[in-house]
GUBA-557487 format. One record per residue: residue number from 0; x, y, z of N, C-alpha, C in turn. Coordinates in nm, 4 decimals, m for minus. Example, Ala and Ser with C-alpha at 12.3 -4.5 7.8 and 13.67 -1.06 7.14 Angstrom:
// residues 2
<keti 0,<1.3190,m0.5690,0.7800>,<1.2300,m0.4500,0.7800>,<1.3200,m0.3300,0.7800>>,
<keti 1,<1.2850,m0.2250,0.7080>,<1.3670,m0.1060,0.7140>,<1.2900,0.0030,0.7870>>,
// end
This chain:
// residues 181
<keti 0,<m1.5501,0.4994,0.3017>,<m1.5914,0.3659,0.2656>,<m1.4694,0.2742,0.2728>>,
<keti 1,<m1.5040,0.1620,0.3278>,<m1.3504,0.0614,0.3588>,<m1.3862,m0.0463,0.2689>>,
<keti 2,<m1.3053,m0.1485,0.2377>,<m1.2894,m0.2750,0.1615>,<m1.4147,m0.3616,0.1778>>,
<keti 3,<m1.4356,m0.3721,0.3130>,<m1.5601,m0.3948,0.3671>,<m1.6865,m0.3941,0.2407>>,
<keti 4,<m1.6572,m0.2078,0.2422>,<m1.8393,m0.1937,0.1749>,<m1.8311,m0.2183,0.0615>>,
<keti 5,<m1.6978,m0.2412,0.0133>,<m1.6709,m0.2240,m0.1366>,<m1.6756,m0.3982,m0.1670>>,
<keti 6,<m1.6842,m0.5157,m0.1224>,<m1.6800,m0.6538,m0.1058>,<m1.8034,m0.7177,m0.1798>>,
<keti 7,<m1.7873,m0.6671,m0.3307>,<m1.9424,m0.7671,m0.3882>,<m1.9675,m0.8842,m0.3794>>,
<keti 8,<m1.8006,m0.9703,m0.3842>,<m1.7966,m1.0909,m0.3617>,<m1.7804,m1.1640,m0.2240>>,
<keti 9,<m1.7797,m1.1029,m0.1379>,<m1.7730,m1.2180,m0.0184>,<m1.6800,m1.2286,0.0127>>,
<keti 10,<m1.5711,m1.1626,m0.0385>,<m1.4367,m1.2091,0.0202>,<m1.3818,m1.2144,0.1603>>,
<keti 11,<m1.4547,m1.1174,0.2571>,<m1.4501,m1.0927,0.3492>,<m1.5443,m1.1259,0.4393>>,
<keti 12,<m1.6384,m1.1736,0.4118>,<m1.7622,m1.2184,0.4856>,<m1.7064,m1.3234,0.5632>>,
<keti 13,<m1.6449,m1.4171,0.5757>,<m1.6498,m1.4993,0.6852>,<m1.4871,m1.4247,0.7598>>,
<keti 14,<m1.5488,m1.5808,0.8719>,<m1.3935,m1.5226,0.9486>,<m1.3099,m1.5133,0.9068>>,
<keti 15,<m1.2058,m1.4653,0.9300>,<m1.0400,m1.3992,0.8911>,<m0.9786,m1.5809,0.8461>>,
<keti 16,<m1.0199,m1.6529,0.9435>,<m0.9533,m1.7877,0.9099>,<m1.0316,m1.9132,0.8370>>,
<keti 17,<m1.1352,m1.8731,0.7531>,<m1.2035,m1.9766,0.6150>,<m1.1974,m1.9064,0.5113>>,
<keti 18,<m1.1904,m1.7446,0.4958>,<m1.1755,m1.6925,0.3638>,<m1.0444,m1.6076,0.3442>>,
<keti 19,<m1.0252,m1.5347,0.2641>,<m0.8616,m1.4954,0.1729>,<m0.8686,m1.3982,0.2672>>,
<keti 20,<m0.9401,m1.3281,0.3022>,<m0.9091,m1.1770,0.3285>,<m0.8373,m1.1564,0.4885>>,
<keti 21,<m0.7427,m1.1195,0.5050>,<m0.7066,m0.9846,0.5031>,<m0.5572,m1.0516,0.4286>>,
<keti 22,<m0.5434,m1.1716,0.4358>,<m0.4086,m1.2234,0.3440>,<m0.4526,m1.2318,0.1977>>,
<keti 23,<m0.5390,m1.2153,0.1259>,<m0.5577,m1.2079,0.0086>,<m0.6396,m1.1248,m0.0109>>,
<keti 24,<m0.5866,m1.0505,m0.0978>,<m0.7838,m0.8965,m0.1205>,<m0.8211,m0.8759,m0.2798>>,
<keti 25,<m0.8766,m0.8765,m0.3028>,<m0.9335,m0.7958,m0.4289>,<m0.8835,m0.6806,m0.4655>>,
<keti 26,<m0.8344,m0.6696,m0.6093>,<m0.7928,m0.5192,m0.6045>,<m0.8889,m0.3827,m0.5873>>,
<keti 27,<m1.0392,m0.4982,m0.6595>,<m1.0847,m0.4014,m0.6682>,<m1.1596,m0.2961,m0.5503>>,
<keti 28,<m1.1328,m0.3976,m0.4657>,<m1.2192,m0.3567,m0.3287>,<m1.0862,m0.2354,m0.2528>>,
<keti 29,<m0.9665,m0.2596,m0.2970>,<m0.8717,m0.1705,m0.2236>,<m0.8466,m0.0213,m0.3365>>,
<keti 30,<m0.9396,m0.0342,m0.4277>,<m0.9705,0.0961,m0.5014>,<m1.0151,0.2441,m0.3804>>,
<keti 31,<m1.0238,0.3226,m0.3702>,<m1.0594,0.4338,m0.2686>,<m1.0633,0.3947,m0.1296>>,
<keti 32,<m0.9397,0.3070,m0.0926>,<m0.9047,0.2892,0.0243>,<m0.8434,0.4581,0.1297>>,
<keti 33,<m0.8466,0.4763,0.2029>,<m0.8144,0.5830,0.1933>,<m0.6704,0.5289,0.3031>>,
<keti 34,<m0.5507,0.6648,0.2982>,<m0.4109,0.6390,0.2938>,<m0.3737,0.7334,0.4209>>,
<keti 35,<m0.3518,0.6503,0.5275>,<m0.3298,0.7565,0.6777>,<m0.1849,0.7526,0.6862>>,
<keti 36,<m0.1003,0.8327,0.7658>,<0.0291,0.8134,0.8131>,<0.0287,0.7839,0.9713>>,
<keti 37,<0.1331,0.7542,1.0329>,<0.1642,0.7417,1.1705>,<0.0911,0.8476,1.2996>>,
<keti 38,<0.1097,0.9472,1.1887>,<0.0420,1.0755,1.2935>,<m0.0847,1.1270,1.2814>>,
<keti 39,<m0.1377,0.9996,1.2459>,<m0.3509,0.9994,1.1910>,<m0.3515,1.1034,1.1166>>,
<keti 40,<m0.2684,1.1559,1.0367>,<m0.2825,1.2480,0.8693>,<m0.3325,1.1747,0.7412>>,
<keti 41,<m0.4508,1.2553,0.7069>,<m0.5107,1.1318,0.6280>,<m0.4187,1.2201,0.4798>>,
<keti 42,<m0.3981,1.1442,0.3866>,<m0.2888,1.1730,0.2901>,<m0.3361,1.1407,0.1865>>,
<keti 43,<m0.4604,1.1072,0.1872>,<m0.5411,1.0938,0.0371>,<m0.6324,0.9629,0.0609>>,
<keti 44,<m0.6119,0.8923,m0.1053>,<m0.6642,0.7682,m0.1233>,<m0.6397,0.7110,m0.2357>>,
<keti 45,<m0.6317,0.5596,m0.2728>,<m0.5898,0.4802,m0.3360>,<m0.6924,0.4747,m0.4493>>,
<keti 46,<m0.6285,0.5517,m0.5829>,<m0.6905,0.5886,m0.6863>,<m0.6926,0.4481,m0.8124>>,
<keti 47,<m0.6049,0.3988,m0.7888>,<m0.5560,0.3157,m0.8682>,<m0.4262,0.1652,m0.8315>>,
<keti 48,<m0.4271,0.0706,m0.8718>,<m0.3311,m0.0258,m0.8576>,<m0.2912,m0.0438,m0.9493>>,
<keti 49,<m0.1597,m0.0223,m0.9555>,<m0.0453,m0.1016,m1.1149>,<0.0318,m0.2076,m1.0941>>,
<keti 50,<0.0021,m0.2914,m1.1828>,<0.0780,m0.4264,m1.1633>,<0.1614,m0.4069,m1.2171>>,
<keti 51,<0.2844,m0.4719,m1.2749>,<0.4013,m0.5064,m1.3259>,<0.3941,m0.6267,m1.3924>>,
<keti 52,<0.3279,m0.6095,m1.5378>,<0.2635,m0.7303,m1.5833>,<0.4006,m0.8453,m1.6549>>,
<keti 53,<0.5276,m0.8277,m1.5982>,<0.6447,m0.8702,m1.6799>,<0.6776,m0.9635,m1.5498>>,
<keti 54,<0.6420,m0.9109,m1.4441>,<0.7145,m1.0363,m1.3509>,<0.5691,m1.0812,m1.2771>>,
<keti 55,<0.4550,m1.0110,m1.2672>,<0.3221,m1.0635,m1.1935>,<0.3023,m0.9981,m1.0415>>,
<keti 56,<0.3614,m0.8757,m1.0113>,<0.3778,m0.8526,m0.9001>,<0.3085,m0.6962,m0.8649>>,
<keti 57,<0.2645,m0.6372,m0.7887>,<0.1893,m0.5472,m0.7896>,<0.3170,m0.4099,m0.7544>>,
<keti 58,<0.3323,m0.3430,m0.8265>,<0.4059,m0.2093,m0.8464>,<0.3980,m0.0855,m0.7631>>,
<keti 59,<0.2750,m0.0533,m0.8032>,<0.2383,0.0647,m0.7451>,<0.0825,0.0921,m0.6651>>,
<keti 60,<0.0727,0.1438,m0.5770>,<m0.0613,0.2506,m0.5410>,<m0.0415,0.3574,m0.5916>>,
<keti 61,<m0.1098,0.3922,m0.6490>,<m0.1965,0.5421,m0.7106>,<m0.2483,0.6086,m0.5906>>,
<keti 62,<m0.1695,0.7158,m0.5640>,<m0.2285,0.8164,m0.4413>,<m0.3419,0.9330,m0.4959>>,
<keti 63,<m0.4186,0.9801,m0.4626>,<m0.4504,1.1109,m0.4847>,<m0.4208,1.1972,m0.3707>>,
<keti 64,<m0.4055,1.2951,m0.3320>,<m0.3441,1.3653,m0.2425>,<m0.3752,1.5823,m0.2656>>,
<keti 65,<m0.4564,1.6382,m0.1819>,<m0.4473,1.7411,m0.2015>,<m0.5856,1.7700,m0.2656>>,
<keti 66,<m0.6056,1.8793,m0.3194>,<m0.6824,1.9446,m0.3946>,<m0.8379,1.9523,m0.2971>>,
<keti 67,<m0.9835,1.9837,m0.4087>,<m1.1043,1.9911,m0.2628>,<m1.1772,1.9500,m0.4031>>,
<keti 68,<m1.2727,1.8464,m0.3576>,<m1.3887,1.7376,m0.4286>,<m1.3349,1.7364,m0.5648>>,
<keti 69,<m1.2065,1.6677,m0.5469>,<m1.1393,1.6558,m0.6861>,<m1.0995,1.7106,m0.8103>>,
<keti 70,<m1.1027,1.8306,m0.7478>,<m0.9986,1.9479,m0.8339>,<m0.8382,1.9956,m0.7660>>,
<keti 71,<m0.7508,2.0113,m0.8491>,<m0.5952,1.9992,m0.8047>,<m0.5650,1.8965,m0.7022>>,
<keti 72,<m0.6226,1.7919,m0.7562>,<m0.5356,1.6435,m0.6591>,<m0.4140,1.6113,m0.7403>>,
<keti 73,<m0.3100,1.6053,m0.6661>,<m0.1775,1.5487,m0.7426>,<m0.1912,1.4217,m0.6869>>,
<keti 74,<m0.1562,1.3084,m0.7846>,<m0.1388,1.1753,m0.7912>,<0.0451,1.1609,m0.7779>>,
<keti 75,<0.0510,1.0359,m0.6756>,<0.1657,1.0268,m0.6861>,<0.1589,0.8316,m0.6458>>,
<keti 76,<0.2596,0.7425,m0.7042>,<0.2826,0.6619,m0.7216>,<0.3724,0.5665,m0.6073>>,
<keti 77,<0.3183,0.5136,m0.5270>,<0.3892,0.4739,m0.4121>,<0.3827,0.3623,m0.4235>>,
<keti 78,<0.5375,0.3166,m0.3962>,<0.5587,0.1761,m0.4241>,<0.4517,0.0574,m0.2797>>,
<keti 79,<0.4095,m0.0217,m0.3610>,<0.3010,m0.0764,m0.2723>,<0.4340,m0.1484,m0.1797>>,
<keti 80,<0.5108,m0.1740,m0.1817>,<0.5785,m0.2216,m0.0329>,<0.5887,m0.1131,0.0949>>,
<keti 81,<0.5735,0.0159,0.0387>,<0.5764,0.0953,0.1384>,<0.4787,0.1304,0.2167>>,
<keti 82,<0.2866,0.0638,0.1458>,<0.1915,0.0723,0.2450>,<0.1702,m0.0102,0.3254>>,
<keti 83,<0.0899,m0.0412,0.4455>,<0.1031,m0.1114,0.5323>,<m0.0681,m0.1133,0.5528>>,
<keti 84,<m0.1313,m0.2135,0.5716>,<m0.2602,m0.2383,0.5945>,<m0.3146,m0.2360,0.7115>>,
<keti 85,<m0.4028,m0.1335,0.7568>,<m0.4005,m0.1685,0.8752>,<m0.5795,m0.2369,0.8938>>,
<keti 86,<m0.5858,m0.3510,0.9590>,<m0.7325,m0.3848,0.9421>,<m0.8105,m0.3467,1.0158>>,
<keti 87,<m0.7439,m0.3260,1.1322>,<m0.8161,m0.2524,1.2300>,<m0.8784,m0.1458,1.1860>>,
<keti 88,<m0.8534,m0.0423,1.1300>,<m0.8668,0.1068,1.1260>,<m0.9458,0.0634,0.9228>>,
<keti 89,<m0.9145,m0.0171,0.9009>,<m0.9645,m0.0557,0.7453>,<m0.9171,0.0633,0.6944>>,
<keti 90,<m0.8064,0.0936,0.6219>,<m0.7332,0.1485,0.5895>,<m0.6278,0.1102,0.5303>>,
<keti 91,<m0.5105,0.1921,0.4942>,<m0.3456,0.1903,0.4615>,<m0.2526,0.2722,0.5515>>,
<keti 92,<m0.1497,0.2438,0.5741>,<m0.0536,0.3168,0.6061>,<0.0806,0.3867,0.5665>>,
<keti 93,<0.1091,0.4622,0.5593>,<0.2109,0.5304,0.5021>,<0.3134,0.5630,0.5701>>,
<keti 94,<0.4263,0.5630,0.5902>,<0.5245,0.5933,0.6996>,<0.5966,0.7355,0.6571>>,
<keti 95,<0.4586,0.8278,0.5908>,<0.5735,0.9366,0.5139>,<0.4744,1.1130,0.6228>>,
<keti 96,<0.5554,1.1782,0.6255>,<0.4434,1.2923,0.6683>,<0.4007,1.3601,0.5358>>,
<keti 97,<0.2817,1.4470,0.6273>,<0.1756,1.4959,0.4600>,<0.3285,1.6014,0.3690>>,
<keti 98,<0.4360,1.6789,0.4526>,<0.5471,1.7472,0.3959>,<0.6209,1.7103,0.3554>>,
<keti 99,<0.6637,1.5807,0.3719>,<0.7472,1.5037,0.3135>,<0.6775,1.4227,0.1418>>,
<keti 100,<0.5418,1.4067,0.1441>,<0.4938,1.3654,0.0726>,<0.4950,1.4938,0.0064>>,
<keti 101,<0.4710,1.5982,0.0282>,<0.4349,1.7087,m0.0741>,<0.5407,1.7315,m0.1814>>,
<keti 102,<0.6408,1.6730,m0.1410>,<0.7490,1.6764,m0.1862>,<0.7723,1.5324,m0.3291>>,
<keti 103,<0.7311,1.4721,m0.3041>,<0.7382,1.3492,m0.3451>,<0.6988,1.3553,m0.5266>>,
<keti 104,<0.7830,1.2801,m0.5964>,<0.7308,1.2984,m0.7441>,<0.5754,1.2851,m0.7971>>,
<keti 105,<0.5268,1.3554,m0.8208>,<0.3814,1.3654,m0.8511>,<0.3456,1.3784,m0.9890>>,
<keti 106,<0.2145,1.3557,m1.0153>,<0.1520,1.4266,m1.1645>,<0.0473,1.4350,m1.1777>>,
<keti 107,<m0.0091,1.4696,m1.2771>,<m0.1635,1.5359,m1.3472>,<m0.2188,1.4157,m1.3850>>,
<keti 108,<m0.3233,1.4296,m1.3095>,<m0.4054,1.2510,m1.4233>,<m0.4175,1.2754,m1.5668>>,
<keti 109,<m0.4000,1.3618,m1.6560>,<m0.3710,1.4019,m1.7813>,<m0.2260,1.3799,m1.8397>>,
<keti 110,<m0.1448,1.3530,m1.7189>,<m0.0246,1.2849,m1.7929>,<0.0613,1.2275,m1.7038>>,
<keti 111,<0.0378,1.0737,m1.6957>,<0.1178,1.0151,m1.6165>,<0.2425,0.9871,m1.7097>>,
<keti 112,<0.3226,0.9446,m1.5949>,<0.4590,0.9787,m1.6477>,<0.4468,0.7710,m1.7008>>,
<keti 113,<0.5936,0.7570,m1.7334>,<0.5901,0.6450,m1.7576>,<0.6693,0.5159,m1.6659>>,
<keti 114,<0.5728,0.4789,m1.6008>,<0.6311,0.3984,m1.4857>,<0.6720,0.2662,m1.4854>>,
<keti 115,<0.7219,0.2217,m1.6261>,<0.7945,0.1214,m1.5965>,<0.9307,0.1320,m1.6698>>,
<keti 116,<0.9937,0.2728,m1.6504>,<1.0914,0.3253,m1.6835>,<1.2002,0.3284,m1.5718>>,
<keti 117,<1.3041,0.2675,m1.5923>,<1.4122,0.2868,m1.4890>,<1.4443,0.4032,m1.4138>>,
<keti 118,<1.4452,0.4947,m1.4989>,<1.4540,0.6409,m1.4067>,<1.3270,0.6894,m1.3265>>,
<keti 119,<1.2090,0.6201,m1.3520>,<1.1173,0.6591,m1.2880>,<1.1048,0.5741,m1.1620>>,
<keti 120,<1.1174,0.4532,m1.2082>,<1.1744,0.3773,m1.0602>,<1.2642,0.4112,m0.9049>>,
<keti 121,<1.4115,0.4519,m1.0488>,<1.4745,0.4952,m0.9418>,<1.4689,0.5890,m0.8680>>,
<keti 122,<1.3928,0.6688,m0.8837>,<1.3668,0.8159,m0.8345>,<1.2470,0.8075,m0.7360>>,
<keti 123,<1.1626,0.7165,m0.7865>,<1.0537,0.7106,m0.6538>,<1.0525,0.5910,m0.5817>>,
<keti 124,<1.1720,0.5078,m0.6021>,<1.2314,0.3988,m0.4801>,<1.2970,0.4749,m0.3508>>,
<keti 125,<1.4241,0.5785,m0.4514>,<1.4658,0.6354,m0.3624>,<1.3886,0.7201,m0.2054>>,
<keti 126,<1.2915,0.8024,m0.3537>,<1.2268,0.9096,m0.2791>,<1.1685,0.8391,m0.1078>>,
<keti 127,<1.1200,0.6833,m0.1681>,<1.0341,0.6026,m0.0523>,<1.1398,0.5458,0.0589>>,
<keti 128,<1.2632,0.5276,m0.0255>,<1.3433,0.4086,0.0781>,<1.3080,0.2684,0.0746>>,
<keti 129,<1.2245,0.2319,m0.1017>,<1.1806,0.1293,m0.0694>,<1.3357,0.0544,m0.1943>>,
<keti 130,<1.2947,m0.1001,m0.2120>,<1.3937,m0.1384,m0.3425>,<1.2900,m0.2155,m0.4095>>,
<keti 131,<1.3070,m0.1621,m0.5468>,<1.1688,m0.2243,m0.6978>,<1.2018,m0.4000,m0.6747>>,
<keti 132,<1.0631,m0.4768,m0.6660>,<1.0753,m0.6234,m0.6619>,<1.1655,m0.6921,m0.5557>>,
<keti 133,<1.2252,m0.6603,m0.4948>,<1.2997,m0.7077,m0.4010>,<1.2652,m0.7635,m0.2960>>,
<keti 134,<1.2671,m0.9174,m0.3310>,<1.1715,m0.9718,m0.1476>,<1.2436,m0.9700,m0.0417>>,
<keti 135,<1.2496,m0.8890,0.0641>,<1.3240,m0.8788,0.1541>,<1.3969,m0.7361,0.1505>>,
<keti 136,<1.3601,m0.6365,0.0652>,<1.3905,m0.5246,0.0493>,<1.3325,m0.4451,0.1485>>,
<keti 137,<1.4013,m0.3087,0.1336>,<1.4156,m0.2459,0.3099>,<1.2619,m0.1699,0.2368>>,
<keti 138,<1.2161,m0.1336,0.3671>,<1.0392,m0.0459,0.3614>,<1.1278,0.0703,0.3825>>,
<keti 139,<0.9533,0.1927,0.3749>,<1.0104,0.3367,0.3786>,<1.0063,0.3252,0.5388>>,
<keti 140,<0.9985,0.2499,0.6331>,<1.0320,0.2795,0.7639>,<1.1541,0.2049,0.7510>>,
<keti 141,<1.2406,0.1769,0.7027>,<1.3499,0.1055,0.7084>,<1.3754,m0.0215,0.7442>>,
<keti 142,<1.3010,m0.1030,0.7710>,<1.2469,m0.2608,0.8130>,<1.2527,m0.3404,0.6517>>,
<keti 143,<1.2937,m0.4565,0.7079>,<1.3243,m0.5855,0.6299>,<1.1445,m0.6223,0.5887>>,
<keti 144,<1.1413,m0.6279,0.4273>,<1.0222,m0.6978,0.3770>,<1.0683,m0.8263,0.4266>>,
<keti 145,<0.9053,m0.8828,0.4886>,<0.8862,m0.9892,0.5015>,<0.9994,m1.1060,0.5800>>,
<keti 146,<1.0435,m1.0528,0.7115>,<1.1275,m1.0998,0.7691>,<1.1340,m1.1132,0.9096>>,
<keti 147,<1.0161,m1.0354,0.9735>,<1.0143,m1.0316,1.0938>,<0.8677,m1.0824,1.1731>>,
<keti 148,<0.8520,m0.9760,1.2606>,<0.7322,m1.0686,1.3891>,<0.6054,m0.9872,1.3757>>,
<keti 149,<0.5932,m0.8711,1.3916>,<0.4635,m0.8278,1.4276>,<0.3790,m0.8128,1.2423>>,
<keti 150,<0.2313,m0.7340,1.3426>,<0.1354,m0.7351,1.2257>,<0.0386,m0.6134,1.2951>>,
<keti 151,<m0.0176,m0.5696,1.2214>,<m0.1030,m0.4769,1.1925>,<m0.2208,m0.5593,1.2157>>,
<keti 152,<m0.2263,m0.6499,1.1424>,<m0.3383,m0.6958,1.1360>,<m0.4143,m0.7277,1.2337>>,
<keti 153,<m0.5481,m0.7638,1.2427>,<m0.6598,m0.7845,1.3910>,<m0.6543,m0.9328,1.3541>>,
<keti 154,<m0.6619,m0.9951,1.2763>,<m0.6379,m1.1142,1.2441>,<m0.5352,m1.2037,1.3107>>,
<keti 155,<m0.5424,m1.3115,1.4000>,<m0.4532,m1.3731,1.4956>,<m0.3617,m1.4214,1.4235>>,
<keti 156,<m0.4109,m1.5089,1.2818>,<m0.3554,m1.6147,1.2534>,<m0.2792,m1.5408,1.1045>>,
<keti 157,<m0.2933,m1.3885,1.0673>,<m0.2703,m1.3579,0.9678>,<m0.0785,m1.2819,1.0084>>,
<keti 158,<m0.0734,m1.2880,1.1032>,<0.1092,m1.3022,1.1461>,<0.1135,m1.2736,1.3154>>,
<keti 159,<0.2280,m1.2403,1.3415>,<0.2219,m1.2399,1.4905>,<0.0941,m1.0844,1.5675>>,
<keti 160,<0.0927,m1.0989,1.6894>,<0.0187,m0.9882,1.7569>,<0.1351,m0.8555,1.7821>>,
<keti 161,<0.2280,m0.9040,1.8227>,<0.2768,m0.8097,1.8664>,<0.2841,m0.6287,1.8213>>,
<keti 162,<0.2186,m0.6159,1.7040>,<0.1884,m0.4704,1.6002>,<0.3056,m0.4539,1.5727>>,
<keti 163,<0.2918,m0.3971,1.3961>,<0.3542,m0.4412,1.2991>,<0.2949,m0.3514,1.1684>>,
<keti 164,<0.2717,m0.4344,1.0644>,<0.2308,m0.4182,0.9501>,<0.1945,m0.5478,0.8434>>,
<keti 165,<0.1379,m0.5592,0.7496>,<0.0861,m0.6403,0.6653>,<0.2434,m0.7225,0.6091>>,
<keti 166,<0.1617,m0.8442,0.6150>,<0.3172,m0.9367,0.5490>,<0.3586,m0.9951,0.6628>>,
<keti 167,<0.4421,m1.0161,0.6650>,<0.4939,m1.2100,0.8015>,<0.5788,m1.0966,0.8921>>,
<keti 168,<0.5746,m0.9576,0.8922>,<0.6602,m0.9045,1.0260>,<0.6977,m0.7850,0.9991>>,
<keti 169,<0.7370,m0.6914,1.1615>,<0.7161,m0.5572,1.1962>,<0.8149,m0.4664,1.0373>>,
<keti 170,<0.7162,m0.3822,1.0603>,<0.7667,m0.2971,0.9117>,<0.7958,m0.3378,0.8237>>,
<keti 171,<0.6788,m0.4412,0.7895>,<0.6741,m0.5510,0.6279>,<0.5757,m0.5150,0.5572>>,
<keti 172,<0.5335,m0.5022,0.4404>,<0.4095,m0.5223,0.3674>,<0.4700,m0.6737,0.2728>>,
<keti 173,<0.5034,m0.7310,0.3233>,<0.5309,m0.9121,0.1960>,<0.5967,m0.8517,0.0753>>,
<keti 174,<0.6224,m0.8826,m0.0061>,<0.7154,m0.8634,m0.1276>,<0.6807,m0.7615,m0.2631>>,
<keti 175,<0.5474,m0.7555,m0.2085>,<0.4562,m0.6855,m0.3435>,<0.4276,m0.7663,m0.4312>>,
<keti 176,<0.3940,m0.8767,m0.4360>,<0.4280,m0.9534,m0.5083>,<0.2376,m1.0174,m0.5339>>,
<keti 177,<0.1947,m1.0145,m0.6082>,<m0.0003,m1.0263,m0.5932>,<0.0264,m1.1408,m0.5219>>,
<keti 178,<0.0581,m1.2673,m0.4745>,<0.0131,m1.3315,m0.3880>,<0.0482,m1.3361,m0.2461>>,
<keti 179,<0.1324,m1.1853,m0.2357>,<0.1351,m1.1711,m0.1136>,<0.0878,m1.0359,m0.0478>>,
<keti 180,<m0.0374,m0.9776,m0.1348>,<m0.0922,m0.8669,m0.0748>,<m0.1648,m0.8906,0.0256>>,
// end
């Protein structure tokens, strides 16, 4: 199911250029988005969104990852600058492989850790290659947030054609910042 089916409100119903969407989305519609990498590995799905209610900016995706009809899924917390939207495919993108992710700090939906803790930051910034709040901070493909040309997007007017990712250019998702999801 894509954003699409999940759209009670309309957000997406008209063209790309009279309504918000694919430059503005609903969180709630990007709930069970599901989460591909480069090498069409599907790597879960978007369980959850955490904001960062101290500066207004969106923190994290909630991965689920693993397990079979939702027994032993490890959740893991990926900094939303590191997904990449792709509209075409109505989806996310991840620039990580499923082994590299296996690796990645995880937990039990029975006990999330506490994520607006500095050490928890720093440890799953690192892990991504991304930097916490930073507009213009490097992605986990190593690209400048919000600084360059291409786009992901099918949308003409939502950044350049040349392919890319979500946000104003190639290997951007915008700042994380809610008005630039």
């Amino acid at each position: 199911m894509s954003y699409l089916d999940r759209d009670t409100y309309g957000i997406y119903s008209n063209d790309d250029t009279t309504g918000p969407g694919p430059r503005l989305m609903g969180a709630d519609t990007l709930i069970g988005e599901d989460v591909y990498n480069r090498q069409e590995e599907d790597l879960g799905d978007i369980k959850e969104i955490m904001l960062d209610m101290r500066n207004g900016q969106v923190a994290y995706a909630v991965l689920s990852f693993g397990g079979w009809l939702g027994m032993g899924d490890k959740l893991f917390a990926v900094p939303w600058q590191a997904l990449e939207l792709d509209t075409v495919n109505k989806r996310f993108l991840l620039d990580v492989s499923k082994e590299h992710l296996k690796n990645a700090p995880g937990f039990d939906k029975d006990d999330w850790p506490d994520m607006a803790s500095t050490e928890f930051n720093t440890q799953l910034h690192n892990f991504y290659g991304t930097r916490q709040s930073v507009p213009g901070g490097v992605t986990a493909s190593g690209s400048v947030m919000g600084s360059s040309s291409g786009s992901l997007q099918s949308d003409q007017g939502y950044g350049s054609t040349s392919g890319g990712t979500l946000g104003s250019g190639s290997g951007t998702t915008g700042t994380g910042n809610i008005g630039n999801i």
